[in-house]
FIZA-737449 format. One record per residue: residue number from 1; y, x, z of N, C-alpha, C in turn. Coordinates in Angstrom, 2 decimals. Layout:
REM FIZA-737449
k = NUM	n.v = Y	n.u = X	n.w = Z	ca.v = Y	ca.u = X	ca.w = Z	c.v = Y	c.u = X	c.w = Z
...
This chain:
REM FIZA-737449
k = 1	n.v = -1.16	n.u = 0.84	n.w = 0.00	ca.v = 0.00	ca.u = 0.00	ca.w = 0.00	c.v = 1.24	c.u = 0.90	c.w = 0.00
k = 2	n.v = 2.42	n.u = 0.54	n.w = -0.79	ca.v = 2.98	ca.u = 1.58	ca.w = -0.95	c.v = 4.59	c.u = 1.05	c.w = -0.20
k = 3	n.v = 5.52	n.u = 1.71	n.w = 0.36	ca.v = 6.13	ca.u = 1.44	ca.w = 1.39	c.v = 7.63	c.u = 1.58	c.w = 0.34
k = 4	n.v = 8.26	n.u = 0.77	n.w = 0.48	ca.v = 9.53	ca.u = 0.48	ca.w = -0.18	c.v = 10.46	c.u = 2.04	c.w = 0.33
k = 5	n.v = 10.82	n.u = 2.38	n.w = -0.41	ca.v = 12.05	ca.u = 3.52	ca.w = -0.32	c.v = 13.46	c.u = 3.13	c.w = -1.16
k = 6	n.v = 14.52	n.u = 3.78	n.w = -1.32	ca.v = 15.74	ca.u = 3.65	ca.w = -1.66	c.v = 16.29	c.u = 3.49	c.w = -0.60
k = 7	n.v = 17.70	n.u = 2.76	n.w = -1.34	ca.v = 18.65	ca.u = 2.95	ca.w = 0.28	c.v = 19.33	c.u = 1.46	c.w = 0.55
k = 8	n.v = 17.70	n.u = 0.68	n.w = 0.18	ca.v = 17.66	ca.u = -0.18	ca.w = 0.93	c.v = 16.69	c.u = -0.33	c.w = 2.17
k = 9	n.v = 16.05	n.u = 0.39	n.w = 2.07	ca.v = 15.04	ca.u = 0.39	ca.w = 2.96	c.v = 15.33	c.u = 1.89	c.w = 4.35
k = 10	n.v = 16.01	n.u = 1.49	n.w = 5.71	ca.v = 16.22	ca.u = 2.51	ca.w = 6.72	c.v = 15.21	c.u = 2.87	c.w = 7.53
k = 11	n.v = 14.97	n.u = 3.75	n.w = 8.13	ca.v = 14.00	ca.u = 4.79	ca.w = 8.72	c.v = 14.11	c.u = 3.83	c.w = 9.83
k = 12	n.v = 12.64	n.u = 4.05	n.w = 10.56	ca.v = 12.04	ca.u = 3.10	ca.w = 11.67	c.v = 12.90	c.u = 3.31	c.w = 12.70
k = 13	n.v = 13.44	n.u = 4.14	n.w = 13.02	ca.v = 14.44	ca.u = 4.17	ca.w = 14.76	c.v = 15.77	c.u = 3.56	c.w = 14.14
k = 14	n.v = 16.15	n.u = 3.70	n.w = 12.87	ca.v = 17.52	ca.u = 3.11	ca.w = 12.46	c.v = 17.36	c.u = 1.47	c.w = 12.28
k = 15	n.v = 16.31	n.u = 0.71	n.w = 11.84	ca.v = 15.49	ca.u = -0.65	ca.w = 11.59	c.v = 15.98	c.u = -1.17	c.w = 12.36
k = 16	n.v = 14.98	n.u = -0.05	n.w = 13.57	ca.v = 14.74	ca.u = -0.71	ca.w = 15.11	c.v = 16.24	c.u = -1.14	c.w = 15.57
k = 17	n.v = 16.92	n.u = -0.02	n.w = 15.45	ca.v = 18.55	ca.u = -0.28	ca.w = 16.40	c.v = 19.27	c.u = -1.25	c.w = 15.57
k = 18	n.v = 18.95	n.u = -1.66	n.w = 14.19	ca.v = 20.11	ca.u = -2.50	ca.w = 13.37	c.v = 19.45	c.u = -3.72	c.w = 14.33
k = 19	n.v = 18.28	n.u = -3.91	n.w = 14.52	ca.v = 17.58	ca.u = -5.13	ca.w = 14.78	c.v = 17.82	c.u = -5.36	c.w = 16.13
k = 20	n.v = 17.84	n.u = -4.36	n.w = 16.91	ca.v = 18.27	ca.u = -4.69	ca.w = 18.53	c.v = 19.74	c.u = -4.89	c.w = 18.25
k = 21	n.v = 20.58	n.u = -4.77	n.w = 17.77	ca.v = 22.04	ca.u = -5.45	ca.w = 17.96	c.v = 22.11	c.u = -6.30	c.w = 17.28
k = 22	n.v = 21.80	n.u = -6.54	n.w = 15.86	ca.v = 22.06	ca.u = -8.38	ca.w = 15.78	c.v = 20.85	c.u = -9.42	c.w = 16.99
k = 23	n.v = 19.89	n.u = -8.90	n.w = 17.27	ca.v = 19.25	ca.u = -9.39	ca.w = 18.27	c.v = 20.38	c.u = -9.80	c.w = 19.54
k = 24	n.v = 21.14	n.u = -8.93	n.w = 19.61	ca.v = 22.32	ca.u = -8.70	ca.w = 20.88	c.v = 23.10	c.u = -9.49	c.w = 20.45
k = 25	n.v = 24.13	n.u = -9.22	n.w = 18.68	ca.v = 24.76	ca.u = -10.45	ca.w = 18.76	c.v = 24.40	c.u = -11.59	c.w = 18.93
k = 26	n.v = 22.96	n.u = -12.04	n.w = 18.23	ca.v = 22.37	ca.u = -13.11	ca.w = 18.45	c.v = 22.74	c.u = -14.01	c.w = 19.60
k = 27	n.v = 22.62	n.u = -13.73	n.w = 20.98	ca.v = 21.96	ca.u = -13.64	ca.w = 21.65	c.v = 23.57	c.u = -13.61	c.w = 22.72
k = 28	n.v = 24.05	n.u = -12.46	n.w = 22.99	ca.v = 25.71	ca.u = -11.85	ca.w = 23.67	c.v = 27.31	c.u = -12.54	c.w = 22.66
k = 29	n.v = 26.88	n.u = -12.65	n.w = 21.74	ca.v = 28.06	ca.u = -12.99	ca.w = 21.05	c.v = 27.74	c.u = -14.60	c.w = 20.88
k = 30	n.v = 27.01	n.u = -15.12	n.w = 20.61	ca.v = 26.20	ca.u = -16.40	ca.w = 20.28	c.v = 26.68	c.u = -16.55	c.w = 21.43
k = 31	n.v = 26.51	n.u = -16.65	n.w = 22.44	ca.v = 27.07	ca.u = -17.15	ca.w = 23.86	c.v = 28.66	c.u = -17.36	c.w = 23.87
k = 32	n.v = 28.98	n.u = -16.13	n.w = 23.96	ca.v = 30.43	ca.u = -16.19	ca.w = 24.18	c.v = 31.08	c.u = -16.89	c.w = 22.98
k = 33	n.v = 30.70	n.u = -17.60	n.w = 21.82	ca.v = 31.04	ca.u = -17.71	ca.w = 21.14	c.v = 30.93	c.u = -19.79	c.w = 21.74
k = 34	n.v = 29.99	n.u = -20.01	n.w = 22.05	ca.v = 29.15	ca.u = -21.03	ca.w = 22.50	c.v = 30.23	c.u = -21.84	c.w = 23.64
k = 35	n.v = 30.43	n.u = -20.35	n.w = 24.70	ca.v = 31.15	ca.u = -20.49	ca.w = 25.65	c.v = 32.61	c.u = -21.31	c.w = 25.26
k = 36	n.v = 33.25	n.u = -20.25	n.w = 24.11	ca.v = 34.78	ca.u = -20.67	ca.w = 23.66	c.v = 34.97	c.u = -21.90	c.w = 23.17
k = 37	n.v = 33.83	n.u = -22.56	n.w = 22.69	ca.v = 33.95	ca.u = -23.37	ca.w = 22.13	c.v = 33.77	c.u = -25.03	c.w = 23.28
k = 38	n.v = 33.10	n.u = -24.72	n.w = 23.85	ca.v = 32.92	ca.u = -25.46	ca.w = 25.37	c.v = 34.16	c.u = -25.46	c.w = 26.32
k = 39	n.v = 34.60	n.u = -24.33	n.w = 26.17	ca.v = 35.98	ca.u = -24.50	ca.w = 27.04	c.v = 36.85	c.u = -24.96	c.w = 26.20
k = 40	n.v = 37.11	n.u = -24.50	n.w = 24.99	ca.v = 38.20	ca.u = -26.15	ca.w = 23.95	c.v = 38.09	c.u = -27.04	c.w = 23.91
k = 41	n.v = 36.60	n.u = -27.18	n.w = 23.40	ca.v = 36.53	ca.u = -28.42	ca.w = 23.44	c.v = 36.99	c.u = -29.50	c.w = 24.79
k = 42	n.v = 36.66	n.u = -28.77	n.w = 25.92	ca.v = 36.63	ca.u = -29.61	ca.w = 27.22	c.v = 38.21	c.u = -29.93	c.w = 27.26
k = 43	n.v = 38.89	n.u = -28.79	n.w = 27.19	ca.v = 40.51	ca.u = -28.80	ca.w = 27.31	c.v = 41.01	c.u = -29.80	c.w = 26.07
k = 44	n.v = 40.22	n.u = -29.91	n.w = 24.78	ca.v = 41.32	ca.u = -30.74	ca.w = 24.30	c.v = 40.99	c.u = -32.30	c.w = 23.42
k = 45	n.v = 39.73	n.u = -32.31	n.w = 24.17	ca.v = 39.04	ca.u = -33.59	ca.w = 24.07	c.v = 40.11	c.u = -34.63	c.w = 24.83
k = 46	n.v = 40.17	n.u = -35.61	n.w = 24.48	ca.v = 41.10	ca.u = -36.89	ca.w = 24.81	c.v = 40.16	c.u = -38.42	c.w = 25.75
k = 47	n.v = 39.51	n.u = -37.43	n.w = 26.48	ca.v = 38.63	ca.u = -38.43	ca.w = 27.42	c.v = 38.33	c.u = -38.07	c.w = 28.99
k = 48	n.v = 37.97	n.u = -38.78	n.w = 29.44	ca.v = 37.85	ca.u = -38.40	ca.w = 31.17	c.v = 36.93	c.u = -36.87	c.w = 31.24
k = 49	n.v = 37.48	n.u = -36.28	n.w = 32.70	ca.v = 36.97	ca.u = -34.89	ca.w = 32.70	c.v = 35.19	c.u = -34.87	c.w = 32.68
k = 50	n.v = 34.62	n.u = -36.13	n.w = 33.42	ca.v = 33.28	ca.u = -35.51	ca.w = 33.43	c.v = 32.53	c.u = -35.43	c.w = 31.72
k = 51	n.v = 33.59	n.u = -36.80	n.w = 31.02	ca.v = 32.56	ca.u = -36.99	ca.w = 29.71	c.v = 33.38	c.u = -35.60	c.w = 28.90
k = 52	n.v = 34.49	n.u = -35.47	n.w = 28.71	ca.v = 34.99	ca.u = -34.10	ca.w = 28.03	c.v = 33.92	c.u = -33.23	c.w = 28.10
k = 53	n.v = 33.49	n.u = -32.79	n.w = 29.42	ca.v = 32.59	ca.u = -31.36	ca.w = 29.90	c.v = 30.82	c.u = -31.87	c.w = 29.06
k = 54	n.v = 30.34	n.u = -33.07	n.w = 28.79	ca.v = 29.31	ca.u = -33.39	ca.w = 28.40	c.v = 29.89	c.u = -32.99	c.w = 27.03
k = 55	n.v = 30.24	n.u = -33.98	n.w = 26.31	ca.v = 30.73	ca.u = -33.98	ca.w = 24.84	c.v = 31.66	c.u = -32.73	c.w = 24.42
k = 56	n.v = 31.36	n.u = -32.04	n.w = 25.11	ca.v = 32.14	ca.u = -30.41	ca.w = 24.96	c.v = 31.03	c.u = -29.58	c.w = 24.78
k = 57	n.v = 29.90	n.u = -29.54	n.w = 25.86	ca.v = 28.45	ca.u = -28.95	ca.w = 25.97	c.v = 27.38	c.u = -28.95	c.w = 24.90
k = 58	n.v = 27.38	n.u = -30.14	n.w = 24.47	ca.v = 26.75	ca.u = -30.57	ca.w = 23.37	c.v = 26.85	c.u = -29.94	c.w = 21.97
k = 59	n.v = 27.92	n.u = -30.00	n.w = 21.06	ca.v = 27.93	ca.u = -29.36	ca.w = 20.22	c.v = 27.65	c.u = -27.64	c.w = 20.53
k = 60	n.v = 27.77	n.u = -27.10	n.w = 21.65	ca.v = 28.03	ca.u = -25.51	ca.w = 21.69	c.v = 26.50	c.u = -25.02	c.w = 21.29
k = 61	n.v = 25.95	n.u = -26.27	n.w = 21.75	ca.v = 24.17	ca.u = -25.56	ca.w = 21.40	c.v = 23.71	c.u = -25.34	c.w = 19.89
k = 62	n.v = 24.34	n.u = -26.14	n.w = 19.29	ca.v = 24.28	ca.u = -26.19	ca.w = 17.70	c.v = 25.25	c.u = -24.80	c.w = 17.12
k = 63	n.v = 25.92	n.u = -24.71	n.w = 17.55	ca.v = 27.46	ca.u = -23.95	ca.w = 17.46	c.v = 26.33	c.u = -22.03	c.w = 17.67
k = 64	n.v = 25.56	n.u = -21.92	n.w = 18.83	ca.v = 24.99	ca.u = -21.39	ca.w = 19.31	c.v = 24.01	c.u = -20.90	c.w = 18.07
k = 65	n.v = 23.26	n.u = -21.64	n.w = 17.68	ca.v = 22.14	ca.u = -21.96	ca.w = 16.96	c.v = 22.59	c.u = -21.49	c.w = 15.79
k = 66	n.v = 23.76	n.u = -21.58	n.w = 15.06	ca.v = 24.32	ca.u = -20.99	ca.w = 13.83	c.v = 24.96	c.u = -19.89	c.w = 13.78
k = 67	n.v = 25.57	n.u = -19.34	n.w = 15.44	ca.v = 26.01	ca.u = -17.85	ca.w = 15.29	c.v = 24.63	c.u = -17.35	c.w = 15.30
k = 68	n.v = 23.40	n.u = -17.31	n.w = 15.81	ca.v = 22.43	ca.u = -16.39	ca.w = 15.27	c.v = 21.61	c.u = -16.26	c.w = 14.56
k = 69	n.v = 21.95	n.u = -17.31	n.w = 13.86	ca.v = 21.38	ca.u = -17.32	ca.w = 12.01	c.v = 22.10	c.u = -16.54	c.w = 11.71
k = 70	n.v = 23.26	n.u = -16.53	n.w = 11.88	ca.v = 24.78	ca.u = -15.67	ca.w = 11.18	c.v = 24.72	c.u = -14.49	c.w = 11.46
k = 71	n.v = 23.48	n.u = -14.30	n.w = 12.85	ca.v = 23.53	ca.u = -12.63	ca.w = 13.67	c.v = 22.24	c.u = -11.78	c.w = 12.15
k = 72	n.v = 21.86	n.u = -12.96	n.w = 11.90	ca.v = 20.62	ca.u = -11.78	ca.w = 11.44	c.v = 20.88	c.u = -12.20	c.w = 9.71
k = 73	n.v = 21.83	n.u = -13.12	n.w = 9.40	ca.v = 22.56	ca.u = -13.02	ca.w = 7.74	c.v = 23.24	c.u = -12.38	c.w = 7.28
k = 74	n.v = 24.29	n.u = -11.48	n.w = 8.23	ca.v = 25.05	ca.u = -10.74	ca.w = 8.27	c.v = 25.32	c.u = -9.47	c.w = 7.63
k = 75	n.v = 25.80	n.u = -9.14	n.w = 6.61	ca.v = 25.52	ca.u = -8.15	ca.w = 5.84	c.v = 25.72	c.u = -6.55	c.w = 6.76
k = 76	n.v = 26.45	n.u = -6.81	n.w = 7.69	ca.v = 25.84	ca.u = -5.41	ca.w = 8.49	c.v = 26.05	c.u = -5.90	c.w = 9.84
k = 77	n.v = 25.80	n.u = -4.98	n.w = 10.93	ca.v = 25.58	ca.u = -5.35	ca.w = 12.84	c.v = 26.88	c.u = -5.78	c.w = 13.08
k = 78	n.v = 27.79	n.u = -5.03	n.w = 12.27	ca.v = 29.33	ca.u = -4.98	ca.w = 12.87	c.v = 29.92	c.u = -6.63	c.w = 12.34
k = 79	n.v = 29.54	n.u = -7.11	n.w = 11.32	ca.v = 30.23	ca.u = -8.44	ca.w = 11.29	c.v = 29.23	c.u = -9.30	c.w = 11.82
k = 80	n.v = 27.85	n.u = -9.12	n.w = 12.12	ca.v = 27.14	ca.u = -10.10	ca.w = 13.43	c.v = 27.58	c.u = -9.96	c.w = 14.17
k = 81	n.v = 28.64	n.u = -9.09	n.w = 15.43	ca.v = 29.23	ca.u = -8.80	ca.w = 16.31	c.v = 30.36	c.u = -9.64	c.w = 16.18
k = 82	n.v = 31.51	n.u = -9.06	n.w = 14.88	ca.v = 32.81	ca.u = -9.40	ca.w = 15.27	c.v = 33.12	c.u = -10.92	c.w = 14.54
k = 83	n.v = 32.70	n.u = -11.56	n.w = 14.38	ca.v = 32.80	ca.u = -13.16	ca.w = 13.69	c.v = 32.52	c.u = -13.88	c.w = 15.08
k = 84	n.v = 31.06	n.u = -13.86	n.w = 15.65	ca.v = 31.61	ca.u = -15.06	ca.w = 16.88	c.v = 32.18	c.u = -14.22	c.w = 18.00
k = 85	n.v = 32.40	n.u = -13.24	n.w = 18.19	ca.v = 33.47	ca.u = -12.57	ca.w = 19.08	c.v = 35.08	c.u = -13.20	c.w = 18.69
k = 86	n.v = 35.31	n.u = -13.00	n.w = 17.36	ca.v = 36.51	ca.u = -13.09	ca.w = 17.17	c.v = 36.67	c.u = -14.47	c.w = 17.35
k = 87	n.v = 35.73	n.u = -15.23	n.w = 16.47	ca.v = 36.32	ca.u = -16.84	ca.w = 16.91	c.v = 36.09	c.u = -17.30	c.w = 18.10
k = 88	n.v = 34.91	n.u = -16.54	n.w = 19.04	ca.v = 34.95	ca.u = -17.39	ca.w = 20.67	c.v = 36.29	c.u = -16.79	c.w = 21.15
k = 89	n.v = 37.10	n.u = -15.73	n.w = 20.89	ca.v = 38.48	ca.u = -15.27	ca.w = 21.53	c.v = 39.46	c.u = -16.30	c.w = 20.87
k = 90	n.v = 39.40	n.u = -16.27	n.w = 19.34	ca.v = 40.14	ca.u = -17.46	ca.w = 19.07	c.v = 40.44	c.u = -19.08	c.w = 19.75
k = 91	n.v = 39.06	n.u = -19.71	n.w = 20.22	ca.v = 38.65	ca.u = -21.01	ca.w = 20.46	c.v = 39.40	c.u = -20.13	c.w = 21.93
k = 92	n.v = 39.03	n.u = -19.74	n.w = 22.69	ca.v = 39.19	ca.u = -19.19	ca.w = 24.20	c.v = 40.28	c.u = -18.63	c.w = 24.47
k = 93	n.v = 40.93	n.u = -18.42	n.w = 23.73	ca.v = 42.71	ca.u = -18.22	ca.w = 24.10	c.v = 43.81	c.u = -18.79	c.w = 24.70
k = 94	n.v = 44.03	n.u = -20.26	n.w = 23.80	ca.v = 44.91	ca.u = -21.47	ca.w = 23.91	c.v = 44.22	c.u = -21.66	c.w = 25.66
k = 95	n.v = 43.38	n.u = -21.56	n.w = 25.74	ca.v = 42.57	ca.u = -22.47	ca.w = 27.28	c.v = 43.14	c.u = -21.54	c.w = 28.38
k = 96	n.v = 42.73	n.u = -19.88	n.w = 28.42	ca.v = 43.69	ca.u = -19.32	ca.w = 29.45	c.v = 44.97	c.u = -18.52	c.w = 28.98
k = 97	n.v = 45.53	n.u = -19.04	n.w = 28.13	ca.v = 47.24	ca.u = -19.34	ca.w = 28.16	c.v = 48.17	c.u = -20.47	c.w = 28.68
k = 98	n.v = 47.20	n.u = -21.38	n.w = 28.56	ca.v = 47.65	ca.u = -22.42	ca.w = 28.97	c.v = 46.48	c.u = -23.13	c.w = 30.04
k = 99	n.v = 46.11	n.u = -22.60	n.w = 31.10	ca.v = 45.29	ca.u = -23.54	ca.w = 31.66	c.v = 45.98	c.u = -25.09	c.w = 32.37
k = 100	n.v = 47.16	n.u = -24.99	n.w = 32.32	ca.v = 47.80	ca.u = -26.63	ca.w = 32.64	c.v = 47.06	c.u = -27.59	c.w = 31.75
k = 101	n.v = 46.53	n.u = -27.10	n.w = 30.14	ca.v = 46.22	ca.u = -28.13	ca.w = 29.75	c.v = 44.77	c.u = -28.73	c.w = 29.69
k = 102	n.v = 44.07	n.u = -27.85	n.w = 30.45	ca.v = 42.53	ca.u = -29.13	ca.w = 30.68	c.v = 42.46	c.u = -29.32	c.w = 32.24
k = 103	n.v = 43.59	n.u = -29.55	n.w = 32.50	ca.v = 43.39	ca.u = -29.37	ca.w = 34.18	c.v = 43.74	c.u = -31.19	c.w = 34.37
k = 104	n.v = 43.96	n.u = -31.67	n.w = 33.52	ca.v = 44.62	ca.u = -33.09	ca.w = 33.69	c.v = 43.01	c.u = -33.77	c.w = 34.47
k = 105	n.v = 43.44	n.u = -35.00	n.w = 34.48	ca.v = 42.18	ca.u = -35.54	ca.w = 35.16	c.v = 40.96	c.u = -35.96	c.w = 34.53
């Protein structure tokens, strides 16, 4: 059986490490990404605090579920990293700049 070469194909310790960090973004960024989106949503949903925090929760799992498709589609580790990094900082900004505004009741 003959083993793919060119320079598409990287040496087993380099594989290994591309695969342990989108594994990581998967997984570390997929969260925080999950996270940002749970705390907007909660802050700028237009309904009582306990159903905001449900109907805020809900989508993040799906939200979740597509940054790490995105971790291992990713044409290299560094944009599986910086896409739901950047948008969970995006979504997660407005919330502690302004925490007056999901603090309502």
């Amino acid at each position: 059986m003959a083993r793919a070469t060119g320079p598409h194909r990287a040496s087993g310790s380099r594989w290994r490490l591309a695969v342990a960090s989108r594994t990581g973004a998967a997984v570390l960024a997929g969260y925080f990404l999950a996270w940002g989106c749970t705390a907007f949503l909660t802050a700028a949903l237009p309904l009582a605090k306990v159903d905001r925090v449900v109907f805020a929760s809900l989508p993040s799992f799906a939200l979740w579920c597509v940054a790490a498709v995105y971790a291992f589609a990713a044409r290299s580790a560094w944009r599986a990293w910086a896409w739901p990094l950047g948008l969970g900082l995006a979504l997660l900004l407005p919330v502690l700049l302004f925490p007056q505004w999901g603090a309502r009741p």
